[in-house]
C-alpha positions in Angstrom: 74.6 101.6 100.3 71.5 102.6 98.4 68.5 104.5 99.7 65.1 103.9 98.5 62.9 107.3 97.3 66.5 109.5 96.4 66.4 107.7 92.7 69.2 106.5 93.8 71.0 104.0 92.0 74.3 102.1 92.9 76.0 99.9 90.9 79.5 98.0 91.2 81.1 97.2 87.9 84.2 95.3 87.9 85.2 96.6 91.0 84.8 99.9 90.7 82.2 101.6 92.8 79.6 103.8 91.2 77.1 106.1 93.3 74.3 107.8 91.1 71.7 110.7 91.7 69.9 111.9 88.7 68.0 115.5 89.2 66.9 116.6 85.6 65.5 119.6 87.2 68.6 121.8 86.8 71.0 121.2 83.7 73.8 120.6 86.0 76.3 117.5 86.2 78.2 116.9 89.5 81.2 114.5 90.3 82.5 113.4 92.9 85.5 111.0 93.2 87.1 109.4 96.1 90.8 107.7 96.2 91.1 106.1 99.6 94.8 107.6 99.9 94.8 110.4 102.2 97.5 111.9 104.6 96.8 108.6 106.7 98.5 106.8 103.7 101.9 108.9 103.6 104.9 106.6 103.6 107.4 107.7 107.2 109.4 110.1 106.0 107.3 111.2 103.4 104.5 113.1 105.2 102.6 114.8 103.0 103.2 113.1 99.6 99.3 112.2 99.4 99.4 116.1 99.4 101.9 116.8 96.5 100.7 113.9 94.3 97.1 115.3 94.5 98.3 118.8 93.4 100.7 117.0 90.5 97.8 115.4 88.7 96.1 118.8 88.1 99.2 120.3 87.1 99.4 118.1 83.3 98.0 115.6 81.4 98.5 113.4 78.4 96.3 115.9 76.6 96.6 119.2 78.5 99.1 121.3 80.0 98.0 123.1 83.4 97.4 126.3 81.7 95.0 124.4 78.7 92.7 122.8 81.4 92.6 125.8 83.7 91.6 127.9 80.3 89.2 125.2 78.8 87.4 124.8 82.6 87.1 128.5 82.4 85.3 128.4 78.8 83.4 125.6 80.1 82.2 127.3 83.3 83.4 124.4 84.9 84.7 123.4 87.8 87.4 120.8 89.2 88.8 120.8 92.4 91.1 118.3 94.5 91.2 117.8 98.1 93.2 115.7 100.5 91.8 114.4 103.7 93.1 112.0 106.5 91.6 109.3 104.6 90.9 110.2 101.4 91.8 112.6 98.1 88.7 113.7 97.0 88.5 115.2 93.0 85.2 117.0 92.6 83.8 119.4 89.7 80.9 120.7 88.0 79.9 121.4 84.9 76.8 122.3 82.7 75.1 119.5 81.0 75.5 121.0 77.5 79.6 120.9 78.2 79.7 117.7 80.0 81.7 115.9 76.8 84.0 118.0 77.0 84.5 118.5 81.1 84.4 114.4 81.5 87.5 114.4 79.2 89.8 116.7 81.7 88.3 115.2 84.5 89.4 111.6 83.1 92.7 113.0 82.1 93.4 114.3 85.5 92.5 110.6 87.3 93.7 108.7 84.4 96.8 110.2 82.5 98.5 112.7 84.8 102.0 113.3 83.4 103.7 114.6 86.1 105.6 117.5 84.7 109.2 117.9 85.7 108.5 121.8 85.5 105.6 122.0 88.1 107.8 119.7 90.5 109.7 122.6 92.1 106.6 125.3 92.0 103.9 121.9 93.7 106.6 121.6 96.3 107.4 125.5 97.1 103.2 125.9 97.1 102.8 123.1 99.6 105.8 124.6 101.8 103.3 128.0 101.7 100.2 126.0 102.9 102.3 124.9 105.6 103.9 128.5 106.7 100.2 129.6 106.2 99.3 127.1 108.6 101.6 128.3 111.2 100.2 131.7 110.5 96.5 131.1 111.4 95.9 130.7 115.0 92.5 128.3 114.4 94.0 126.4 111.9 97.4 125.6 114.2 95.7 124.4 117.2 93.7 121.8 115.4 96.9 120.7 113.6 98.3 121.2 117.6 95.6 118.7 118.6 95.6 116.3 116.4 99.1 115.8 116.6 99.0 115.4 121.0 95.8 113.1 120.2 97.3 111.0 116.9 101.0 110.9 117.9 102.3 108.2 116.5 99.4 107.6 114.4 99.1 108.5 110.5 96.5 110.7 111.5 99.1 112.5 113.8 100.7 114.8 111.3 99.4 117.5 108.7 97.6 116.5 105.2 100.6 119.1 104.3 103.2 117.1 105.8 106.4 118.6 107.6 108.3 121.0 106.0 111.7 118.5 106.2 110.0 115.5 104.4 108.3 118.1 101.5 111.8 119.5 100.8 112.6 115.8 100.3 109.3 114.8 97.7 110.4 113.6 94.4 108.7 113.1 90.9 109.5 109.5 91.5 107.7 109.9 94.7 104.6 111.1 93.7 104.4 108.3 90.0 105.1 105.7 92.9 102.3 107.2 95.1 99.7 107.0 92.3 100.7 103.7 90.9 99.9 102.6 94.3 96.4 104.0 95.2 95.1 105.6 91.8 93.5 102.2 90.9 89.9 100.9 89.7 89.3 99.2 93.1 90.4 102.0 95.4 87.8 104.3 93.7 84.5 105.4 94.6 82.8 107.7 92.0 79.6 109.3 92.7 77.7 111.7 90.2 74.4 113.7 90.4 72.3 116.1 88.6 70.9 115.8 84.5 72.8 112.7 83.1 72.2 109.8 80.7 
């Protein structure tokens, strides 16, 4: 959808959706990038996989280990965060316009050429086992999770974006590269970017 007066532009080449909002104002670049493979889209059995593969993809690339892109976003002053909803993972991040070379290559190393590390399997999977006995711990938090699960049961939307803490003791590598291969594709994508770009 495009709405006149934002100098707004949309585009949709070769399938891949493309939202854009250019603001020169501020020498600022912000991304936004949707996979439509949420917590709705965890296999039975595997609740909360959309979860782990989300956190896998930061965790190393082709080109950087976790520890490179978490020091080059900090000498960057940049910013990259993922998030997993019912529906949708979302990857966002900011960045100055004078860095924006060199933040567009993590950020297209994370979507692109995630590797998956055999040595951030075990530390993703104990991390997401926290989130969950965090969960349990806040009162707020547990009856949402509570009522979505009386008013979903049965449905994908039924259990936690962090899954059960059974089926996240059972996540694989395999899991996770099967996961991607599946959803992390050009027509599953919406990418939207705003602020002072060419």
């Amino acid at each position: 959808t495009c709405f006149p007066g934002l100098n707004l532009l949309c585009t949709n080449a070769h399938a891949l959706e493309v939202v854009q909002v250019k603001k020169t104002e501020i020498p600022v670049v912000y991304f936004k990038i949707m996979i439509h493979a949420g917590s709705a889209y965890d296999p039975p059995g595997k609740e909360g996989l959309s979860y782990f593969t989300a956190q896998m993809i930061q965790r190393g690339t082709q080109s950087f280990s976790r520890d490179q892109m978490d020091d080059l976003l900090d000498y960057l002053s940049g910013r990259l965060n993922v998030e997993v909803h019912k529906e949708v993972i979302a990857i966002s991040g900011t960045t100055l316009k004078e860095n924006l070379d060199k933040f567009y290559q993590i950020l297209t190393e994370v979507i692109l050429k995630p590797t998956f590390p055999e040595d951030q399997i075990e530390k993703t999977r104990t991390d997401q086992l926290d989130a969950i006995e965090n969960l349990r711990q806040d009162d707020v938090d547990l009856v949402k999770e509570s009522f979505d699960d009386y008013i979903f049961r049965g449905h994908p939307y039924g259990h936690s974006i962090y899954g059960k803490e059974s089926s996240v003791k059972s996540l694989t590598r395999q899991d996770a590269l099967d996961f991607y291969d599946r959803y992390f594709v050009q027509d599953n994508l919406l990418l939207g970017l705003a602020g002072d770009f060419d």
